[in-house]
C-alpha positions as CSV (number, residue, x, y, z in Angstrom):
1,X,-113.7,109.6,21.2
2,X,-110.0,109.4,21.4
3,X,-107.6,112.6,22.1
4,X,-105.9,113.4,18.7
5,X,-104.4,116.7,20.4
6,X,-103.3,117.5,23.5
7,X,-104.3,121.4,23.9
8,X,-101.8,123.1,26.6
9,X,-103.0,125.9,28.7
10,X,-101.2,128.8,27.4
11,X,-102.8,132.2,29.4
12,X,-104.7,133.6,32.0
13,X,-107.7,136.7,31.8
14,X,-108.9,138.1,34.6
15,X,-110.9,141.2,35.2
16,X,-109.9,144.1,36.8
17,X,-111.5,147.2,38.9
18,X,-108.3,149.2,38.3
19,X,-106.5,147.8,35.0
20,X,-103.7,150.4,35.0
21,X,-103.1,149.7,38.8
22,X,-102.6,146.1,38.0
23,X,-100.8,146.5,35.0
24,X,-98.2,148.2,37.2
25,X,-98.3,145.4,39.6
26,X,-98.0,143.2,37.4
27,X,-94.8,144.7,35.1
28,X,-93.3,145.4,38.4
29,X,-93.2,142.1,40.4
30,X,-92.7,139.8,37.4
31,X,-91.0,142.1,35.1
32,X,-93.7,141.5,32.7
33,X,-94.5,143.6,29.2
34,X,-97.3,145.2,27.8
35,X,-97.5,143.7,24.8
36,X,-100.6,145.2,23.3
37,X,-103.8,146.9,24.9
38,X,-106.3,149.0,23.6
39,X,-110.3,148.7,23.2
40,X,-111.5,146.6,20.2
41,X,-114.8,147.8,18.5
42,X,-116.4,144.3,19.6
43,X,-115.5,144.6,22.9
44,X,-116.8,147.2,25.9
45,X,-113.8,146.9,27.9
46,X,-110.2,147.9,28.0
47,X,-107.5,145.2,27.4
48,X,-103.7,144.9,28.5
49,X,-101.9,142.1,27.4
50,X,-99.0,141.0,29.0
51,X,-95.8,138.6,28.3
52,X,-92.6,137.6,30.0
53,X,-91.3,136.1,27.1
54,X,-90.9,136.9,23.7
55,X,-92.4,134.1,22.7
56,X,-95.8,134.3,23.6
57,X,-97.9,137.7,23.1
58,X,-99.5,136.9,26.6
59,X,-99.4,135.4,29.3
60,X,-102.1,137.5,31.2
61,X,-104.7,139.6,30.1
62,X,-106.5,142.3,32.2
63,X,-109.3,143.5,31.3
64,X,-111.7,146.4,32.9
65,X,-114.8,146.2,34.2
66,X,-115.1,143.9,37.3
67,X,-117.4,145.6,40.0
68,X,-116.2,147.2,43.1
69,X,-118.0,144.5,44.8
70,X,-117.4,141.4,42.4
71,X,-114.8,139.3,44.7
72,X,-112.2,137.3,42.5
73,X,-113.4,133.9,41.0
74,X,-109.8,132.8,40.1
75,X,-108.4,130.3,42.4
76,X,-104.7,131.6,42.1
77,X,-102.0,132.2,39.2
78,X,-99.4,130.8,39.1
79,X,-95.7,131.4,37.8
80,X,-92.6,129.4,37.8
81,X,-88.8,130.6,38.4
82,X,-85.9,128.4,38.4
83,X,-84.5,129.5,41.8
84,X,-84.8,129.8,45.7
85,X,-83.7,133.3,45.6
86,X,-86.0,134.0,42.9
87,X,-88.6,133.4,45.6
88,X,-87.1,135.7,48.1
89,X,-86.8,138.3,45.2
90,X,-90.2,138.1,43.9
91,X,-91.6,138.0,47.5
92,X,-89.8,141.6,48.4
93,X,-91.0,143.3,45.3
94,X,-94.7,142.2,45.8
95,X,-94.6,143.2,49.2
96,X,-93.2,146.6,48.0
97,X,-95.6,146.8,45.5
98,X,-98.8,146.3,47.9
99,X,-99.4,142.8,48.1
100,X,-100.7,141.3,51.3
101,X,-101.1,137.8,53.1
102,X,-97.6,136.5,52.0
103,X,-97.1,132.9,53.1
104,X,-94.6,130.6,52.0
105,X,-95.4,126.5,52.0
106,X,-93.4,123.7,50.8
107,X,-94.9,121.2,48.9
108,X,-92.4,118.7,48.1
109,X,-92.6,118.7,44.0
110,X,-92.3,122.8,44.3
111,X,-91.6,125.3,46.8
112,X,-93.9,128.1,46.6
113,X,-95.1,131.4,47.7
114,X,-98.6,132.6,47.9
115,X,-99.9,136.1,48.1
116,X,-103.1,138.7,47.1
117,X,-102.3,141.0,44.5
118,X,-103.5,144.4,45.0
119,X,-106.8,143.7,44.1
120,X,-107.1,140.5,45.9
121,X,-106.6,137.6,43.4
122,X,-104.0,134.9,44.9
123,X,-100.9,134.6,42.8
124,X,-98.5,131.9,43.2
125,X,-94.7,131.7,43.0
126,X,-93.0,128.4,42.9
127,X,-90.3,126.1,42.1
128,X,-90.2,123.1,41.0
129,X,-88.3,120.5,42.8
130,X,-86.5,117.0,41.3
131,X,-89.5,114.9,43.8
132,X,-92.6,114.0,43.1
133,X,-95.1,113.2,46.1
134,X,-98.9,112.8,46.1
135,X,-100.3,116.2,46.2
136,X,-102.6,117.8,48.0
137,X,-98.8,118.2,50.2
138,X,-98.2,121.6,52.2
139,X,-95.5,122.4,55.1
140,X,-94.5,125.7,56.1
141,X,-91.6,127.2,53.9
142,X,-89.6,129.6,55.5
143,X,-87.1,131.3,53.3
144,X,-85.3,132.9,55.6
145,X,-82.8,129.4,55.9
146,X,-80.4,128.6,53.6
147,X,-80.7,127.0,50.3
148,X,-78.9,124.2,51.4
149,X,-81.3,123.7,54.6
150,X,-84.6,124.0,52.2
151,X,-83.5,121.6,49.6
152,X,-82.1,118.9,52.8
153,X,-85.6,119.2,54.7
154,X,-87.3,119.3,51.4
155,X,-85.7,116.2,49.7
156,X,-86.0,114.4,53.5
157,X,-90.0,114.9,53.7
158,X,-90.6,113.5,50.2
159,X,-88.2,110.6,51.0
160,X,-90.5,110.1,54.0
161,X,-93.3,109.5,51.6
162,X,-94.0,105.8,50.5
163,X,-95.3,107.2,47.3
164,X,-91.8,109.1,46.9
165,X,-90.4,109.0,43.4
166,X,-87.6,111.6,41.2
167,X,-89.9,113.9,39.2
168,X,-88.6,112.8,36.2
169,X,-89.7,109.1,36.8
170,X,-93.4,110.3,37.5
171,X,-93.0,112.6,33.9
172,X,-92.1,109.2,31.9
173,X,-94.8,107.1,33.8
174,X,-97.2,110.5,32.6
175,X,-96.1,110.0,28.9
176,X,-96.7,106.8,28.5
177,X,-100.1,105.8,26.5
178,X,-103.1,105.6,28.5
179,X,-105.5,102.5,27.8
């Protein structure tokens, strides 16, 4: 059957052992809104939703009711800014905030940092970069050099990759109709 439609993912749910906790987190590192939240008569949980933007409702809901010893089953979260310092800003307020095993890592098509919220999900900060390299990619990214440095020894290392192209060049080759 051919694709008519090409749904795009829009928000993430996860559940929460402390949902006013994480709402906190949440609203404070990414400056994120409660949108909505409340119990709905078909559901037996609590739900905040959340948005960064005005125009989406959410971006991430939390709901209650995972177990004290339920571990996370989401692989990460991710969220995109447009700039180094972003980064270094989003990295100091999480930190403040209670999140743990910060690590930074430089991937070629983004620069990212990683990091467990408060309750232990990975989250994912990163920007994206004008390169596009074959991914799984990963070097160390230390944001403590300058802007310049990162985007020099970022641009050199995809460069050094035979599969090297601009990220705009990969997008149109994305586009085009598949057979």
């Amino acid at each position: 059957m051919e694709l008519t439609c090409a749904p795009q993912l829009s928000h993430f749910g996860i559940f929460t052992r402390d949902i006013d906790a994480m709402t906190r987190f949440y609203t404070g590192v990414f400056g994120m809104r409660v949108t909505d939240q409340g119990e709905g008569r078909n559901f037996r949980m609590k739900l905040h939703f959340l948005s960064g933007t005005p125009d989406q409702h959410h971006q991430l809901v939390l709901a209650s009711g995972r177990g004290l010893d339920t571990p996370s089953t989401v692989m990460q979260l991710s969220f995109r800014v447009t700039e180094i310092d972003h980064l270094r800003q989003v990295r100091a307020r999480a930190l403040e905030a209670g999140a743990t095993q910060m690590r930074g890592m430089n991937h070629g098509n983004a620069l990212s940092i990683y990091f467990s919220d408060i309750e232990g999900n990975t989250v994912e900060v990163y920007l994206d970069t004008p390169w596009y390299i074959p991914q799984p990619y990963g070097n160390p990214l230390d944001l403590e050099k300058s802007d310049a440095d990162l985007w020099a020894e970022t641009e050199a290392a995809c460069r050094a990759d035979p599969a090297f192209e601009p990220a705009e060049s990969w997008s149109r080759r994305f586009a085009e109709p598949r057979d």
